[in-house]
C-alpha positions as CSV (number, residue, x, y, z in Angstrom):
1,X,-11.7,19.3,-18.5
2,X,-11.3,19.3,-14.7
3,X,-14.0,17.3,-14.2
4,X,-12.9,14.7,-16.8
5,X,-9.4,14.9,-14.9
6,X,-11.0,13.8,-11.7
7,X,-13.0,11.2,-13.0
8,X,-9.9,9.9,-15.0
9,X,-7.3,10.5,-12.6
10,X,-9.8,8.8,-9.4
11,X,-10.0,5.7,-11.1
12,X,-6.6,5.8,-11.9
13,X,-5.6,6.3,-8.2
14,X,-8.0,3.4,-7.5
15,X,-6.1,0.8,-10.1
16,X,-3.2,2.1,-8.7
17,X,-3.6,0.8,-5.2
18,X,-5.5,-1.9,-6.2
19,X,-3.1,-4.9,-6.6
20,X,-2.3,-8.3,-5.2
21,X,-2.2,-7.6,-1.4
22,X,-5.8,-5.3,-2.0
23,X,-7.4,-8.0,-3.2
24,X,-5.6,-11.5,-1.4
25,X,-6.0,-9.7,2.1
26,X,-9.2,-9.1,3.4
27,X,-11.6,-12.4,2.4
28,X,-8.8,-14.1,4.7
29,X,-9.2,-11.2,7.6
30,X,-13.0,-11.9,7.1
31,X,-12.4,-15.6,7.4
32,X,-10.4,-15.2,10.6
33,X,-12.2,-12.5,12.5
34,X,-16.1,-14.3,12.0
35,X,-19.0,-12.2,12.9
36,X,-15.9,-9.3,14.1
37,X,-15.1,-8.9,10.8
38,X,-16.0,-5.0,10.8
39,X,-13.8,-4.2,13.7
40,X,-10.5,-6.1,11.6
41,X,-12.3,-3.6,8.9
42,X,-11.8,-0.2,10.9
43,X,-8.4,-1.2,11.5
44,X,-7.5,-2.4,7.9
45,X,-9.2,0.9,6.8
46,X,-7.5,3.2,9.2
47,X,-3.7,1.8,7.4
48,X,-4.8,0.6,4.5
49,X,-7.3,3.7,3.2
50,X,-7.2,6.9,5.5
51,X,-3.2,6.7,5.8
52,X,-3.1,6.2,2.1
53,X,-5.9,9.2,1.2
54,X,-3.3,11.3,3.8
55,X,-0.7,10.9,1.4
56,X,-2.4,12.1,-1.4
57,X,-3.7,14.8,0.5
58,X,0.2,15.5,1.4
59,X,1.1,15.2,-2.6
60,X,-1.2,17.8,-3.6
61,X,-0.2,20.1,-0.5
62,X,3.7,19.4,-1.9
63,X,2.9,19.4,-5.5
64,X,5.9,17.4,-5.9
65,X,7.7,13.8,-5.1
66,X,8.4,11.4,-1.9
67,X,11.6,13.4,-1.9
68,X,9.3,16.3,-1.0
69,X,8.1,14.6,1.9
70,X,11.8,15.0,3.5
71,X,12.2,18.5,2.9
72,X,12.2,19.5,6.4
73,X,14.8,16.3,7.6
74,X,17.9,16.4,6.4
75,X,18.7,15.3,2.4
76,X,20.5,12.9,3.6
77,X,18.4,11.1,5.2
78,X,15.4,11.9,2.6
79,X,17.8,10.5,0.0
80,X,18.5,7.4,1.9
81,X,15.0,6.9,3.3
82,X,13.2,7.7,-0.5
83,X,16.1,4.9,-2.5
84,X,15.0,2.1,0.3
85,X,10.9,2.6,0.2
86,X,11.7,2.2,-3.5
87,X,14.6,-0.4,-3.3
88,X,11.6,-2.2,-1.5
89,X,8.7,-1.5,-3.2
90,X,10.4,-2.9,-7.2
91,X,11.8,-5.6,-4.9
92,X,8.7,-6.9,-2.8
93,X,5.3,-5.4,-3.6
94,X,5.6,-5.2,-7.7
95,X,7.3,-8.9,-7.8
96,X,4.4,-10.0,-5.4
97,X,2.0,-9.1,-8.3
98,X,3.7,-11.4,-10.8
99,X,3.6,-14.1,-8.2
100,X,0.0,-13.5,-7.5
101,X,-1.0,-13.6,-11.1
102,X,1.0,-16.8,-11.9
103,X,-0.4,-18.3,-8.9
104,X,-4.6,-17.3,-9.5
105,X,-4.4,-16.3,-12.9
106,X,-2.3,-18.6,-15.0
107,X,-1.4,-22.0,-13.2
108,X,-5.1,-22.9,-12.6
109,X,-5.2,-22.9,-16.6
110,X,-1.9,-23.5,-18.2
111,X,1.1,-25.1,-17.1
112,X,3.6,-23.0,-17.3
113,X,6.8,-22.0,-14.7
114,X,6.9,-18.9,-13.2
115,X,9.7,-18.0,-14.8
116,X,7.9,-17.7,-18.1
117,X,5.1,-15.7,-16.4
118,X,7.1,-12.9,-14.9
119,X,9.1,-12.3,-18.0
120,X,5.6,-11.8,-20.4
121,X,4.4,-10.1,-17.4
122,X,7.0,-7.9,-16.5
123,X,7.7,-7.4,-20.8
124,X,4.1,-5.4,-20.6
125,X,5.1,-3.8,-17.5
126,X,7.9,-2.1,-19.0
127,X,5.9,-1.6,-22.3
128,X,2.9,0.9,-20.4
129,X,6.4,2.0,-18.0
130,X,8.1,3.2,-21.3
131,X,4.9,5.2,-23.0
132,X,4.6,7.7,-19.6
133,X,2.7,10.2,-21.3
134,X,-0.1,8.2,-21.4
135,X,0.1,6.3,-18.1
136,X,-3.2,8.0,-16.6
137,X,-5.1,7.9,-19.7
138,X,-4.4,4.2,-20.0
139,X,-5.2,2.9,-16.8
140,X,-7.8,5.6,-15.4
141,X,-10.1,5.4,-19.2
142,X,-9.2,1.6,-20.0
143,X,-8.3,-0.7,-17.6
144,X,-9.8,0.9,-13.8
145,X,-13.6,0.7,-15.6
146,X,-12.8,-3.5,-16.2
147,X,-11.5,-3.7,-13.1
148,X,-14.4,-2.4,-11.4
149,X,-17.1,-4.0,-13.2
150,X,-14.9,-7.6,-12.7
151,X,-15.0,-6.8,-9.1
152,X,-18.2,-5.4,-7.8
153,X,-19.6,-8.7,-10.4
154,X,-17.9,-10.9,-8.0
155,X,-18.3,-9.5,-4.5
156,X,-22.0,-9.0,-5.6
157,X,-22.1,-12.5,-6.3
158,X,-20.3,-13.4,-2.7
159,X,-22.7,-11.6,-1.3
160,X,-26.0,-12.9,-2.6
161,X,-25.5,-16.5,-1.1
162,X,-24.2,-14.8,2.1
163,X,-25.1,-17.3,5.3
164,X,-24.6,-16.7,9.0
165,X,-21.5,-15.3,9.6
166,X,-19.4,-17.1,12.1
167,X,-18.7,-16.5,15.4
168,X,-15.5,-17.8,15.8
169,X,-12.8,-15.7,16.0
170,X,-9.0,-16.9,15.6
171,X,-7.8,-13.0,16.2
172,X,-7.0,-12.3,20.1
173,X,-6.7,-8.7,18.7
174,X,-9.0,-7.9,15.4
175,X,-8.3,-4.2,15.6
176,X,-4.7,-4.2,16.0
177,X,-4.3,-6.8,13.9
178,X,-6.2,-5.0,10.9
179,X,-4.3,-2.2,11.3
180,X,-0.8,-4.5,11.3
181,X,-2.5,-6.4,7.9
182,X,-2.7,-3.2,6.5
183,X,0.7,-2.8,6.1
184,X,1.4,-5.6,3.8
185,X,-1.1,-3.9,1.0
186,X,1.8,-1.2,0.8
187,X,-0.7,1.2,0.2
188,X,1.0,4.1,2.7
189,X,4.1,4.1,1.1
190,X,2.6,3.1,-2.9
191,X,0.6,6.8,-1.7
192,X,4.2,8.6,-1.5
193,X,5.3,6.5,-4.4
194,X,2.3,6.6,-6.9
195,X,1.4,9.8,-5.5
196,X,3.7,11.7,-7.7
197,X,3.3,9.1,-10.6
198,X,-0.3,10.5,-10.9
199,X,1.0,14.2,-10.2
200,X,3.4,14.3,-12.9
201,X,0.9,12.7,-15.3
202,X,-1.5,15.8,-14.6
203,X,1.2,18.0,-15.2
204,X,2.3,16.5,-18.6
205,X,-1.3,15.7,-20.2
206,X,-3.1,19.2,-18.7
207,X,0.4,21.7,-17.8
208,X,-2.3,24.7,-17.9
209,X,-3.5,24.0,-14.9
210,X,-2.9,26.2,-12.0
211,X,-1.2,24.8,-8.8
212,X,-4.6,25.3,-7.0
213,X,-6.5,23.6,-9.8
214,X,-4.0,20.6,-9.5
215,X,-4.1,20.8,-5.7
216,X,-8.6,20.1,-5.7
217,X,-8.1,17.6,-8.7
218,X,-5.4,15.3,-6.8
219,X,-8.1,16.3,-3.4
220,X,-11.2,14.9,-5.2
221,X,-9.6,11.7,-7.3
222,X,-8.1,10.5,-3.9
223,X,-11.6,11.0,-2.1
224,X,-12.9,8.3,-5.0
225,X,-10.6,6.1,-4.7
226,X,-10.4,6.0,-0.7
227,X,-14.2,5.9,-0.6
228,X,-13.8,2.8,-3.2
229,X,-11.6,1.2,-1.8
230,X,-13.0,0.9,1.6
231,X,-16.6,0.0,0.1
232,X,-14.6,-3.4,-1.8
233,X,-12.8,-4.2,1.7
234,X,-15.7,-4.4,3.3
235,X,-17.3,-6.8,1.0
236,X,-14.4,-9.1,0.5
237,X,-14.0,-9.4,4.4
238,X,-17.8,-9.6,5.3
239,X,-18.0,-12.5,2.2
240,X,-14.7,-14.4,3.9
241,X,-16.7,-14.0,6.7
242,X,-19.9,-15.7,5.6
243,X,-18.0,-19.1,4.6
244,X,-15.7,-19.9,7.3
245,X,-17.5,-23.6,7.5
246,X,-16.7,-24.2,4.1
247,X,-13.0,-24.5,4.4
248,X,-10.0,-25.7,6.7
249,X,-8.4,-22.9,8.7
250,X,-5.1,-23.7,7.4
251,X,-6.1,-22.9,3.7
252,X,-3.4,-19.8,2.1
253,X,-4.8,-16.5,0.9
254,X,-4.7,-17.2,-2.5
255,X,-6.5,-20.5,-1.8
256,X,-9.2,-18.8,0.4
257,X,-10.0,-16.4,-2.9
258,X,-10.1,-18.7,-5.4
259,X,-12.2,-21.1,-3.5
260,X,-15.3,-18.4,-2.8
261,X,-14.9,-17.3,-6.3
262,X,-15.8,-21.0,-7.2
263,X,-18.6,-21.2,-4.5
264,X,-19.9,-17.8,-5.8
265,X,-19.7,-18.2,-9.9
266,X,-18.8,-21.5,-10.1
267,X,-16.8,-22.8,-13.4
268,X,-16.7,-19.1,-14.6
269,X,-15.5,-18.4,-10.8
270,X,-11.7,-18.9,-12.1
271,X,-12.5,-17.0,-15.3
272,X,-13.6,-14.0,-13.8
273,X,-10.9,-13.9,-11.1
274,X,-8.1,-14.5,-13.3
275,X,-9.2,-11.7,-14.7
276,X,-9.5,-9.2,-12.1
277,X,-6.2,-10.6,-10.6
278,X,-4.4,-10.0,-13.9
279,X,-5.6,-6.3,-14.4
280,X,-5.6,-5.4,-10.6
281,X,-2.0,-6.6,-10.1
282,X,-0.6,-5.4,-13.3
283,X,-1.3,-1.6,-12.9
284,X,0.1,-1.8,-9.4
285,X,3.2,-3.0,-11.0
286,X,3.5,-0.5,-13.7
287,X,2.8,2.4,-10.7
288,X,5.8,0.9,-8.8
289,X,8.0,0.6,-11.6
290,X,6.7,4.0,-12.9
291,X,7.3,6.2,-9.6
292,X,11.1,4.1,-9.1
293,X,12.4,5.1,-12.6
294,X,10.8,9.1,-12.2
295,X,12.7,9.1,-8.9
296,X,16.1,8.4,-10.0
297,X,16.0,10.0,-13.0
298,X,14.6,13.2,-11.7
299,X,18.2,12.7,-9.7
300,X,19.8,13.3,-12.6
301,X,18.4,15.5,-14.4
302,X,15.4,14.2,-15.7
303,X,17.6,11.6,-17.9
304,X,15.4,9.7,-20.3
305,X,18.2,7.4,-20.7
306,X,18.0,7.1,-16.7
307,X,15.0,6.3,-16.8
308,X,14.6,3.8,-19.1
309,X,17.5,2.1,-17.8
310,X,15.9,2.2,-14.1
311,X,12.2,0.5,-16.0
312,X,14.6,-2.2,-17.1
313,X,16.4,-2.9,-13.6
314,X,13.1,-2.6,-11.5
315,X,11.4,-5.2,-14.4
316,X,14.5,-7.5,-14.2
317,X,14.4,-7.7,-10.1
318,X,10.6,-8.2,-10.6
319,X,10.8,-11.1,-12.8
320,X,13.6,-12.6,-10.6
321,X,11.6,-11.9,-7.2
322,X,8.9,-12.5,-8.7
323,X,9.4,-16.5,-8.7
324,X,8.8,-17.1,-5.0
325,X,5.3,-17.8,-3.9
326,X,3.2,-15.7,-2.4
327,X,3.3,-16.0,1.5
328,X,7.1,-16.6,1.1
329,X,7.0,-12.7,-0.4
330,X,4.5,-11.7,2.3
331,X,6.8,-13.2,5.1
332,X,9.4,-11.3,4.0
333,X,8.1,-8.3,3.4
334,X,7.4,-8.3,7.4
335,X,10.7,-7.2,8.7
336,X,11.3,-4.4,6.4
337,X,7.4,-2.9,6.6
338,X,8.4,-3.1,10.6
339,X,10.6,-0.7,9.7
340,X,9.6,1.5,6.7
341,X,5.9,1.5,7.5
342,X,5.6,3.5,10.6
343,X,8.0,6.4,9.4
344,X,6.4,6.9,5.7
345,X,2.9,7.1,8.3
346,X,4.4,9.4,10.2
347,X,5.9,11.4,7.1
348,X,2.7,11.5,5.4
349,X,0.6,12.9,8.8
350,X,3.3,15.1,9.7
351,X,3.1,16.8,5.5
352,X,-0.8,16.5,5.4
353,X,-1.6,18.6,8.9
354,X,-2.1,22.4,8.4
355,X,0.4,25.2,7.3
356,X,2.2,25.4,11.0
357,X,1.3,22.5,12.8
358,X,4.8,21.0,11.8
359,X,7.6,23.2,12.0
360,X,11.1,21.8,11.0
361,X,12.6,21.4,14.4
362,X,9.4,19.3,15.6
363,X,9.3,17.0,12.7
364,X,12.8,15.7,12.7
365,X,12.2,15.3,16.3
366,X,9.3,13.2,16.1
367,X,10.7,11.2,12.7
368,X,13.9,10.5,15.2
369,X,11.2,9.2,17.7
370,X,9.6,6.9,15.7
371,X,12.8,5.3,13.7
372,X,14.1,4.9,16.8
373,X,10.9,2.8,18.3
374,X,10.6,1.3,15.0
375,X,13.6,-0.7,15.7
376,X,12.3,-2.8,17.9
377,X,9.3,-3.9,16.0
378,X,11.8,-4.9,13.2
379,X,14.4,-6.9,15.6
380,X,11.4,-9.2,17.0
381,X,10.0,-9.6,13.6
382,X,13.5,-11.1,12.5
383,X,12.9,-13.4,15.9
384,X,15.7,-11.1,18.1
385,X,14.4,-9.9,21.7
386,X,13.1,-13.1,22.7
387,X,12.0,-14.0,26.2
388,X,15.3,-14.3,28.5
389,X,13.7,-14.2,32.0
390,X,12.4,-11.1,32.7
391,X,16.2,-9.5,32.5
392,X,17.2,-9.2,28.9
393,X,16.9,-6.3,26.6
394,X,14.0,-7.9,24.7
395,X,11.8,-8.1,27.9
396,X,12.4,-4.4,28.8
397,X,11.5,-3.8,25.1
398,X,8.6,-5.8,24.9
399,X,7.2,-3.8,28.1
400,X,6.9,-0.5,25.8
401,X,3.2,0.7,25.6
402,X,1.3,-1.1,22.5
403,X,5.0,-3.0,22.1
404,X,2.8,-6.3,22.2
405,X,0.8,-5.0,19.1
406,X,4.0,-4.2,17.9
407,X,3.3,-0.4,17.3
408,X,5.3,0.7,20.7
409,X,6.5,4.1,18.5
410,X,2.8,5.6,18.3
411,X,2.7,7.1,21.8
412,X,6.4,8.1,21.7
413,X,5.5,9.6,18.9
414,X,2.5,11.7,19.7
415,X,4.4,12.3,23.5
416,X,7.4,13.6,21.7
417,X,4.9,15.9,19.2
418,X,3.0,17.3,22.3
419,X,6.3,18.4,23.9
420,X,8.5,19.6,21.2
421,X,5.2,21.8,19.8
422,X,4.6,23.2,23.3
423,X,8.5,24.1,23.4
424,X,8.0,25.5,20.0
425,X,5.1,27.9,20.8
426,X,6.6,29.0,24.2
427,X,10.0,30.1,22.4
428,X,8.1,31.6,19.2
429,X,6.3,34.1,22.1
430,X,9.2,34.7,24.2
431,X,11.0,36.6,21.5
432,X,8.0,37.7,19.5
């Protein structure tokens, strides 16, 4: 049983995560960053697979739900902080799918609006959103093996043709920059948010299990999917790297995928991609809309009647999001990931370190530090603290260590930690 649960639950956690930004992202990092493409890989990997394997590490150290991960702030601010990363998530990430699939997976083949798209779409969405029971089973026993056959198919077929890879690069900072493209796969806060879709799927198809047994199950199905995850980056961004010569450098994401598809498989390139893109960015859809409607009906009660009528809202704001193109959804994200992003990575670190190492006083210290430095990053990314001269406020801002990279709240953070642990540990032996 336990082993069937990992093997289930792993690919589940894979399909999960895997969605539009998983798979649109890296062939155009590999594009950009030429024969560099494996140090834009560390970085992608570092946001966009070790933060992510954190937070399921956090989730089975919990046991419970994002709202977990605020225990030791105050519920205020876990309420408020847990209602936007969702408010976000059914309002970027899961619409972003739709758009993604009517843009690779539909138009190429039928002309149809959007409109018409996301409403079938999101229609399915709510249908695998309304059978919960059976979520894991679903997507971990059904739709993850496809997936994963479709995909390692294509990058294997990248990769047999692979040329010289380029060696020009258009990123003045390929690490940085990884780790900032990481972001926009979501996949830190769809860990907090999915996280406890995938927990409270274990505990309604196995509830026999011990906390313990729960605890190495979550431990080992997040190892597969992190070590997956990071094996189909690397391909994807070495293969965008391999045919840089082959297209202009002002071609979109989606454009970028759907051309090496057709240079790898050629007419059964769009066939197969369709394909992937279809399954991949419908179960990160129904995870989205999934961990939304558990949240606010476990806020009342459990409410089945809640949480149907969340499903409804979160497929309703999908379908109407869901119209915009691709990098219009991506350019928007920007601002609020500025601003979301680098407290759910500090919330997931802070829950995943050992028993001790994050007492309640220092982690609302450190979670003040980095909202506070996180404002910043958000204000430029809505084009505030422009140059002024060397005088304004934006000039002093942008002076912050790593404030150019735009992640000026990492060593306030880790200053503030150091400090408020050391003030910590000198009072805990003064009145021992």
């Amino acid at each position: 049983m336990k082993k069937r649960a990992i093997w289930v639950l792993g690919m589940a956690l894979f399909s999960l995560f895997f969605g539009a930004g998983n798979l649109v992202l890296p062939p155009m990092l590999g594009f950009r960053s030429g024969e560099l493409w494996w140090l834009v890989c560390l970085g992608f990997c570092l946001s966009a697979v070790l933060i992510p394997m954190l937070g399921i590490l956090a989730h089975a150290r919990l046991q419970g739900g994002m709202f977990d991960f605020t225990l030791k702030t105050h519920p205020l601010f876990g309420l408020a902080y847990c209602y936007l990363v969702y408010a976000i998530s059914v309002a970027l990430p899961a619409p972003r799918t739709a758009s993604v699939t009517h843009e690779m997976a539909v138009a190429p083949f039928i002309e149809i609006p959007p409109l018409l798209t996301s409403l079938i779409y999101f229609a399915l969405v709510y249908l695998f959103v309304h059978n919960r029971s059976r979520l894991s089973k679903w997507i971990g026993q059904w739709l993850t093996p496809i997936i994963l056959l479709v995909l390692l198919a294509l990058i294997i077929s990248l990769l047999l043709p692979l040329g010289d890879l380029s060696t020009t690069n258009l990123m003045p900072h390929p690490f940085t920059e990884g780790i900032l493209e990481g972001y926009q796969t979501f996949d830190a806060i769809g860990a907090v948010v999915v996280g406890g879709v995938i927990l409270i799927s274990l505990k309604l198809e196995a509830p026999d299990l011990e906390r313990r047994q729960r605890f190495w199950i979550l431990i080992k199905a997040g190892a597969f999917a992190g070590l997956a995850l990071a094996l189909l980056y690397g391909g994807l961004m070495v293969s965008g790297a391999s045919v840089t010569g082959e297209f202009g450098t002002d071609i979109s994401r989606t454009g970028l995928l759907s051309g090496m598809s057709s240079i790898a498989l050629g007419t059964y390139g769009g066939i197969f991609l369709s394909l992937l893109i279809s399954l991949a960015c419908f179960t990160t859809a129904v995870g989205i809309v999934t961990g939304t409607a558990d949240f606010v009906s476990s806020r009342y009660g459990n409410s089945r009647k809640v949480y149907r009528v969340t499903a409804v809202v979160g497929c309703i704001l999908g379908v109407i999001m869901g119209q915009l193109p691709v990098d219009v959804i991506i350019q928007v994200a920007l601002p609020a990931l500025m601003l979301i992003y680098p407290l759910t990575i500090v919330l997931i670190l802070l829950n995943a370190l050992p028993k001790g190492w994050s007492p309640p006083l220092v982690f609302r210290i450190v979670v003040a530090t980095v909202l506070i430095f996180s404002v910043p990053d958000f204000l430029q990314s809505i084009g505030l603290f422009e140059d002024s001269g060397g005088s304004g406020i934006g000039d002093i801002v942008k002076r912050l260590p790593l404030q150019e990279f735009r992640m000026g709240w990492v060593l306030p953070a880790l200053a503030v930690y150091a400090l408020s642990m050391l003030w910590v540990v000198a009072r805990n032996r003064k009145f021992a």
